[in-house]
C-alpha positions as CSV (number, residue, x, y, z in Angstrom):
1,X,128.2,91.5,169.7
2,X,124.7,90.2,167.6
3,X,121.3,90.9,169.3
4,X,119.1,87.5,168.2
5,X,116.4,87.8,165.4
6,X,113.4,88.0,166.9
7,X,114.8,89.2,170.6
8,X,116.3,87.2,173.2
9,X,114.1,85.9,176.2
10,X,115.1,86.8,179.7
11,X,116.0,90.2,181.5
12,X,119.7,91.8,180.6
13,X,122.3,91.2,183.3
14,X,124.1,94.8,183.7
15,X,128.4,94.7,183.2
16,X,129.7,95.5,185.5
17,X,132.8,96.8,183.1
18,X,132.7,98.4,180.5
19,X,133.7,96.2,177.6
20,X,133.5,99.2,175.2
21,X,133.2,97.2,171.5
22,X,135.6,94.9,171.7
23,X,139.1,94.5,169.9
24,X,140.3,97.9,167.8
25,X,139.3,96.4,164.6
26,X,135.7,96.2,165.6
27,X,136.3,92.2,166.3
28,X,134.6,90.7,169.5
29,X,137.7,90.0,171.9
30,X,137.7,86.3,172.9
31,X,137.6,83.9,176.1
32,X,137.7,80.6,176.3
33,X,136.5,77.8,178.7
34,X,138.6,75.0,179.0
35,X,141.9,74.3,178.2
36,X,142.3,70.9,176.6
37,X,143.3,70.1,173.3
38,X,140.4,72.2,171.5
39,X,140.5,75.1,173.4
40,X,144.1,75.7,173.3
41,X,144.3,74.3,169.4
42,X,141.3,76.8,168.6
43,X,142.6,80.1,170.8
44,X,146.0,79.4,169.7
45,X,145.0,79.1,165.7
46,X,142.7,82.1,166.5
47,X,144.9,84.7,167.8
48,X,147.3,84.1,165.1
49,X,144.8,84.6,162.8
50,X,144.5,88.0,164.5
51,X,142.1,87.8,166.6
52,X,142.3,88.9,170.5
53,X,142.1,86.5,172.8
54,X,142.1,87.7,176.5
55,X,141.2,85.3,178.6
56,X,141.1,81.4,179.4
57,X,139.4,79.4,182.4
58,X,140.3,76.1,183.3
59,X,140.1,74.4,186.6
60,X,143.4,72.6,186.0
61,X,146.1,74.5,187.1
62,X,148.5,73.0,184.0
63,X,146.5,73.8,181.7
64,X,145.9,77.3,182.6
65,X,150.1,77.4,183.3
66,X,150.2,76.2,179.0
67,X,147.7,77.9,177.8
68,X,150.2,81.1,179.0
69,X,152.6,79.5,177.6
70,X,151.2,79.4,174.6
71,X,149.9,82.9,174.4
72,X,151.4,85.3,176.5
73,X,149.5,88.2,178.1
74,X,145.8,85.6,177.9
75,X,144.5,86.3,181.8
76,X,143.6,83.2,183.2
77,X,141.2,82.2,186.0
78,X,140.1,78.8,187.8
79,X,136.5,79.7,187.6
80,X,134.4,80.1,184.5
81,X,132.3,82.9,185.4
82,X,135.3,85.3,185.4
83,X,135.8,85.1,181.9
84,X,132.3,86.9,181.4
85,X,134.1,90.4,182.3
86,X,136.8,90.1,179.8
87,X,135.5,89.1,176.3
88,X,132.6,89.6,173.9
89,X,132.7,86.2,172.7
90,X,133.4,83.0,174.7
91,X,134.1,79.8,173.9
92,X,132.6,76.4,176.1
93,X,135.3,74.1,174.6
94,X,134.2,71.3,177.1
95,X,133.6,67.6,176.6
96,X,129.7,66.9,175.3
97,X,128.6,66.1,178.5
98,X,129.6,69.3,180.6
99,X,128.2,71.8,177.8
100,X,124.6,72.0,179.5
101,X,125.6,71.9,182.7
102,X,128.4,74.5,182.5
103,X,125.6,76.4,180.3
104,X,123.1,76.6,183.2
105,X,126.1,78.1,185.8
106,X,126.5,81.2,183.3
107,X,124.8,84.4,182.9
108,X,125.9,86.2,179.9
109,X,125.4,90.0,179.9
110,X,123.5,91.9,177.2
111,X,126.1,92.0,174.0
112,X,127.7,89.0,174.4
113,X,127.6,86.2,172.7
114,X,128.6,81.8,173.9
115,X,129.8,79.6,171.5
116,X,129.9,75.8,172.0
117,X,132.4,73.7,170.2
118,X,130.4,70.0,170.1
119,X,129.5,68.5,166.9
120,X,126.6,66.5,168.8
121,X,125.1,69.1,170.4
122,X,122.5,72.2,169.2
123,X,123.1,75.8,169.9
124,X,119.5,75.5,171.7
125,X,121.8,73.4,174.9
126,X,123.0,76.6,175.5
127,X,119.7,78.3,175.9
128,X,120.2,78.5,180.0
129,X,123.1,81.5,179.9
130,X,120.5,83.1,177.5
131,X,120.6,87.1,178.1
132,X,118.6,89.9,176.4
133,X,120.7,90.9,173.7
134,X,122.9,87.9,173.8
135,X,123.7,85.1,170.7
136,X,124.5,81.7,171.0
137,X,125.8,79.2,168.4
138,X,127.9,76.2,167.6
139,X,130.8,75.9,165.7
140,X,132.5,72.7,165.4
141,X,136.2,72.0,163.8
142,X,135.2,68.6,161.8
143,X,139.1,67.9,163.2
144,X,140.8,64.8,165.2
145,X,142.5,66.7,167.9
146,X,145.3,64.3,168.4
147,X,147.2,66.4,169.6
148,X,148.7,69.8,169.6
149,X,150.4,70.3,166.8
150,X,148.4,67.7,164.6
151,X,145.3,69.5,165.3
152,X,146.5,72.7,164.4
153,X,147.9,71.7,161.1
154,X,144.4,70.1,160.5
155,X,142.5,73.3,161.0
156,X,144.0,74.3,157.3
157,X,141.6,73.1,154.7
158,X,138.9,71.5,157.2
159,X,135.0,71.9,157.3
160,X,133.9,73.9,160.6
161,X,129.9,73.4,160.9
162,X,128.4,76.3,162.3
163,X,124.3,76.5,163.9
164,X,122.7,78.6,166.0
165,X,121.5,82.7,166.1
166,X,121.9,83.7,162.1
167,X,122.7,87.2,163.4
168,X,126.2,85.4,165.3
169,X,127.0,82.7,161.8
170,X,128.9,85.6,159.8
171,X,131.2,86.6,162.4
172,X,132.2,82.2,163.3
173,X,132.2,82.0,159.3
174,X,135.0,84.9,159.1
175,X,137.2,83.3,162.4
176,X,136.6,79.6,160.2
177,X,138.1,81.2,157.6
178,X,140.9,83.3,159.1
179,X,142.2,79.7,160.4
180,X,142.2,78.7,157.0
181,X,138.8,76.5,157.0
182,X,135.7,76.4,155.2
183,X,132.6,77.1,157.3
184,X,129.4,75.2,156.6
185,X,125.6,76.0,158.3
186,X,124.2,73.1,158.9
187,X,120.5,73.3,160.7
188,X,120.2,72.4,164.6
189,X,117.8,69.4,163.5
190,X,120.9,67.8,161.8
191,X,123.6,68.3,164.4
192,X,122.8,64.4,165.6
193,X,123.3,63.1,161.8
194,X,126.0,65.1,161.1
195,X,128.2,63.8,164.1
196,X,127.2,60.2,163.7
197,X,129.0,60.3,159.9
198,X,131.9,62.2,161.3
199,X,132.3,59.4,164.3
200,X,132.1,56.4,161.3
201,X,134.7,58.8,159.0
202,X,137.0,59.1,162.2
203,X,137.0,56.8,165.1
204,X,134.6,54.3,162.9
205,X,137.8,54.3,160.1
206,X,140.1,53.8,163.5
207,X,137.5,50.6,164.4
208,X,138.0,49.2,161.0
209,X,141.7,49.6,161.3
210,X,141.4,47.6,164.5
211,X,140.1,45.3,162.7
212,X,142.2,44.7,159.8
213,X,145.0,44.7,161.9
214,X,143.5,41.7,164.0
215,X,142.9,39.9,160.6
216,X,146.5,40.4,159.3
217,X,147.1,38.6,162.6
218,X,146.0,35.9,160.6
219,X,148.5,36.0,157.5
220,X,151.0,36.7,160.4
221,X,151.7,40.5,160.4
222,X,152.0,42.5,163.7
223,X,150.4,46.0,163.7
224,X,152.9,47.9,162.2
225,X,153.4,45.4,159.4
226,X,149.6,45.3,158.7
227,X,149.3,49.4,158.7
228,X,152.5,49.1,156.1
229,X,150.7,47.0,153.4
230,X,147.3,47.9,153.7
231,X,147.3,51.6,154.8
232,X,148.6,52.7,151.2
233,X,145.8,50.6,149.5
234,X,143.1,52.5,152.1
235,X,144.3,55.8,150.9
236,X,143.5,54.8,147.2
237,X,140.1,54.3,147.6
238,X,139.9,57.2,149.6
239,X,141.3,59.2,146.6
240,X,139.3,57.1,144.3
241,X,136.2,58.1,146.5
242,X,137.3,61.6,146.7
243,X,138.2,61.4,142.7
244,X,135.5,59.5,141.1
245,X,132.6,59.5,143.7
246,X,131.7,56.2,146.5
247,X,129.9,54.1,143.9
248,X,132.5,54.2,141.3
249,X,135.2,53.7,143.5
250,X,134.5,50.3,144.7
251,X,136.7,47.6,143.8
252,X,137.2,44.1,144.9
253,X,135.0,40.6,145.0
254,X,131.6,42.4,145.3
255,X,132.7,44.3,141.7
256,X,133.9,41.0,140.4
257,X,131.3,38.6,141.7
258,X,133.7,36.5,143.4
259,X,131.7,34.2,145.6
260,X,134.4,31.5,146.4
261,X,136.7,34.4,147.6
262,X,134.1,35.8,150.2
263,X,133.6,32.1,151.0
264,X,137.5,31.9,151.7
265,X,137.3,35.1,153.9
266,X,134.7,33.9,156.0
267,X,136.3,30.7,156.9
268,X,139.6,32.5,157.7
269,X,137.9,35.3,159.9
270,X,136.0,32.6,161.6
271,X,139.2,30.5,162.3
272,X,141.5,33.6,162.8
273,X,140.0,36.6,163.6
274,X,135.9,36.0,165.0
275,X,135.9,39.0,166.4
276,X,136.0,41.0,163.1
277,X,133.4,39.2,161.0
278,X,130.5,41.2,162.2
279,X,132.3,43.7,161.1
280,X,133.4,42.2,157.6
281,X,129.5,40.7,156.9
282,X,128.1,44.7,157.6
283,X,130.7,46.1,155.6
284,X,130.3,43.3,153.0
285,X,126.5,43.7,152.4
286,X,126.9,47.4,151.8
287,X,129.6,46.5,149.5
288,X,127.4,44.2,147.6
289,X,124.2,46.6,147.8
290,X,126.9,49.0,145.7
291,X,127.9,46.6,143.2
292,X,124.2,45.7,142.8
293,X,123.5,49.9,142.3
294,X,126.3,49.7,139.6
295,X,124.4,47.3,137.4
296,X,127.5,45.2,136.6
297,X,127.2,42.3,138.8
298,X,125.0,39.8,136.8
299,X,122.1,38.6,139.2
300,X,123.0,34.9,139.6
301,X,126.4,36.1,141.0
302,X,124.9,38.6,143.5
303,X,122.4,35.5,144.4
304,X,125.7,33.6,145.3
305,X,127.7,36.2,146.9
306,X,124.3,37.0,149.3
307,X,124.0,33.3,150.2
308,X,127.5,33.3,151.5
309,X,126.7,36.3,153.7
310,X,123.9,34.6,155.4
311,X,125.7,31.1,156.2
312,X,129.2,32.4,156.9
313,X,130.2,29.2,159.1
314,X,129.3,27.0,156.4
C-alpha cells in the first residue's frame, strides 16, 4: 500500500507470504474484521464496486456462515490476526469500544494499511498495530445501518468522512466513490464534533420522534397515527432546510410571535406528556434564538414568548 509521510515508527514485521501488489488492477485486496451490519454492508458494496475482497474474520460462526453467503469465494477465519496474510487493506468494522483494543492485538506488516470505520474515533486509536511502512486511517459511512438492505441503498449519495495518513485518503476517497458516495477529509481534531451532529441528525431526530409520538398521545393518536400526520410535515422542513437554508426555513409560533400558543403547549405537555417538555423548552429556545436572528419578531413579542419559557407550569 501507502508508506506514511514522514515514516512510520516501529520495526517492519516480515510476511510471511508474499502478497505481491495486491489485486490485478493495482488495487489493495481487502479484509475485513467483523461481520455485522457494517462490515458486510461495506465488503458487500465494495466488491461490487470491483474491488477484491478476500477475507473476513468474525468470531461468530453465523456471521462468518453470511458473509459467504453473501460473497462467495471471501476466506473466512474466527481469529483476527489471520486476516493479516490475505489482504493489503483491512477493515476494523467493530463497535467504538473494541477498536483500540482489537488495535493493540495486531501487528500489521510493512505495506499494509488498517482502516477503522467509527465516526467517534481518530485514526491515531489505531496507532498500536502501527508497522514501518504501514498507513492507518478512518473512513466512516455517515449511514444508519438499519439493516442490510437499507444500509446498502444508503451508501448511494452519502457523505463518507475520511482522517488519518494523507498518503492512504486518495485510495478510501476512490472506494467512497465507487460505492457511489462523496468522500469528505475532515481533521482528527474534529472526529468528536463531527459524530456528536451526526448522533442529533440520526438517533437525536429518532429521540424527537419519541417524543412527538408521546405528545400525540395527548390529542389521542397511537404511534402509527402520530408518524402519519406529522412525519410528512417533518420532511418539509427538512426540504425547506435543505432548499432555503436552517434560518429561513423556520416556521411556526416563534416566526409568528405567538405567545398564548406556546402557553397552550406548555400546559398540555405538562398535563399529557411531562416527559417531553424538556425536550420542547430546549428545542423552543433555539427556535426563538432563530426567529430573534431573522429580525422579524418585534422585541415585545420575543419578551413574551421568553417569559413563557421560563415559567412553563404557570
Amino acid at each position: 500500500m501507502h508508506e506514511t509521510e514522514g515514516g512510520a515508527a516501529g520495526q517492519a514485521h516480515e510476511h510471511p507470504h508474499s502478497h505481491g501488489h495486491g489485486s490485478a488492477d493495482g488495487r489493495p485486496r481487502l479484509a475485513f474484521i467483523g461481520a455485522g451490519r457494517v462490515g458486510s454492508v461495506l465488503a458487500v458494496a465494495l466488491a461490487r464496486a470491483g474491488w477484491e475482497v478476500v477475507a473476513v474474520a468474525s468470531r461468530d460462526e453465523g456471521r462468518r456462515t453470511r458473509m459467504g453467503q453473501l460473497l462467495p469465494g471471501i476466506r473466512a477465519f474466527a481469529e483476527p490476526h489471520a486476516v493479516l496474510d490475505e489482504a493489503e487493506l483491512i477493515f476494523l468494522t467493530v463497535p467504538d469500544d473494541a477498536v483500540a483494543p482489537m488495535a493493540a492485538a495486531l501487528k500489521l506488516y510493512s505495506g499494509q494499511a488498517l482502516v477503522h470505520t467509527s465516526g467517534a474515533l481518530p485514526a491515531a486509536v489505531l496507532d498500536p498495530a502501527r508497522a514501518a511502512g504501514t498507513s492507518l486511517a478512518s473512513f466512516h459511512p455517515l449511514v444508519a445501518f438499519a439493516d442490510f438492505e437499507r444500509g446498502l441503498a444508503a451508501l448511494h449519495g452519502a457523505t463518507v468522512a475520511l482522517e488519518g495518513d494523507e498518503s492512504l485518503l486518495p485510495v478510501l476517497a476512490d472506494m467512497a466513490e465507487a460505492v457511489g458516495a462523496r468522500p469528505v477529509q475532515l481533521a482528527s481534531e474534529g472526529k468528536a464534533a463531527y459524530h456528536a451532529a451526526a448522533m442529533l441528525a440520526a438517533g437525536g431526530l429518532v429521540g424527537l420522534l419519541d417524543a412527538i409520538v408521546e405528545v400525540a398521545a395527548g390529542a389521542g393518536l397511537d404511534e402509527p397515527a402520530a408518524l402519519s400526520v406529522y412525519l410528512p410535515l417533518a420532511r418539509q422542513a427538512l426540504a425547506n432546510a435543505e432548499r432555503l437554508g436552517v434560518q429561513a426555513a423556520l416556521t411556526g409560533p416563534f416566526v409568528r410571535g405567538d405567545a398564548a400558543t406556546v402557553r397552550s403547549h406548555l400546559d398540555a405537555l405538562a398535563r399529557h406528556a411531562p416527559g417531553a417538555l424538556p425536550l420542547y423548552l430546549d428545542v423552543a429556545r433555539r427556535e426563538l434564538a432563530i426567529a430573534e436572528r431573522r429580525g422579524e419578531l418585534a422585541p415585545e413579542a420575543a419578551a413574551k414568548l421568553r417569559a413563557a419559557l421560563e415559567r412553563p407550569s404557570a
